[in-house]
C-alpha positions in Angstrom: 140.1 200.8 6.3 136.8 199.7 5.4 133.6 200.8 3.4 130.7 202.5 5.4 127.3 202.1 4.8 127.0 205.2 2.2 129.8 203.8 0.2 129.5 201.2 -2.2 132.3 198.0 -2.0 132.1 194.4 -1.0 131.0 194.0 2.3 132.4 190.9 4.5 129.6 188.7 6.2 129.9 186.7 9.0 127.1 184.8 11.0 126.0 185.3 14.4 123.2 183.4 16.6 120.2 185.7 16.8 117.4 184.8 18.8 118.5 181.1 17.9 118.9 181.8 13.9 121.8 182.4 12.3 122.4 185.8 11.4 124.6 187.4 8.7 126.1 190.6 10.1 128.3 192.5 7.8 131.3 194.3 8.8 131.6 192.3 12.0 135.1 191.8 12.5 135.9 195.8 11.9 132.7 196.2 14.4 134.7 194.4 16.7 137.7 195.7 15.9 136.3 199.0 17.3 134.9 198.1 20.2 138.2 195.9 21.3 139.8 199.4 20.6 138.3 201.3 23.2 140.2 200.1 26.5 139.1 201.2 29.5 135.7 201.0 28.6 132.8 199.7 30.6 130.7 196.6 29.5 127.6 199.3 29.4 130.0 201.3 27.2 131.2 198.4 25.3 127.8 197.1 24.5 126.6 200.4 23.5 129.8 200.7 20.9 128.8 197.3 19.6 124.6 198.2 19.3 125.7 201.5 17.5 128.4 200.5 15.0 126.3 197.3 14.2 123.5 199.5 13.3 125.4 201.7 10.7 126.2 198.7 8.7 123.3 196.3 9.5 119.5 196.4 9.6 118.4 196.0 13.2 114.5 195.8 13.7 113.9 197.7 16.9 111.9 194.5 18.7 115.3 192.4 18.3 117.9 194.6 19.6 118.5 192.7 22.5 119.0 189.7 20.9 121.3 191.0 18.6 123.1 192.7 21.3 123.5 189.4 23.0 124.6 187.7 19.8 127.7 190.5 18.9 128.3 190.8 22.7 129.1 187.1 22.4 131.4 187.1 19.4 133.1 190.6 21.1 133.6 188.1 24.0 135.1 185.3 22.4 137.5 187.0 20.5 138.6 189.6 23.3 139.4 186.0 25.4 141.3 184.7 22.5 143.6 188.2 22.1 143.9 188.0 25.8 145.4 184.4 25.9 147.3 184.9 22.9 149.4 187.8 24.8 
């Protein structure tokens, strides 16, 4: 498993387009991870997953949380396609 927010460790980084900047988010992959888990789950429901657990482990300023949204929902995107075509 992985660190949470209260806990101290290395966190893993990866970038994300926000609002056209690139965007640090740590913990993405394991935010992804969980949302890819949740089968059966709606887009609404999906999204919401994403928006929350990105929030525990990033700072989200309220104004930008559609953008960020948009930015995670791509990457959750892009790798459920890949899982999907890998079989």
């Amino acid at each position: 498993m992985f660190n949470g927010a209260c806990c101290p460790g290395k966190a893993t980084t990866r970038q994300i387009m926000v609002g056209g900047q690139q965007v640090g988010i740590a913990f993405l992959d394991q935010i992804i991870e969980k949302a890819l888990a949740s089968e059966g789950a709606s887009e609404e429901e999906l999204k919401a997953i994403l928006l929350r657990e990105l929030k525990i482990f990033n700072y989200v300023p309220s104004s930008a949380e559609d953008e960020y949204l948009h930015g995670i929902w791509e990457g959750f995107v892009k790798e459920r396609s890949r899982r999907s075509e890998r079989g």
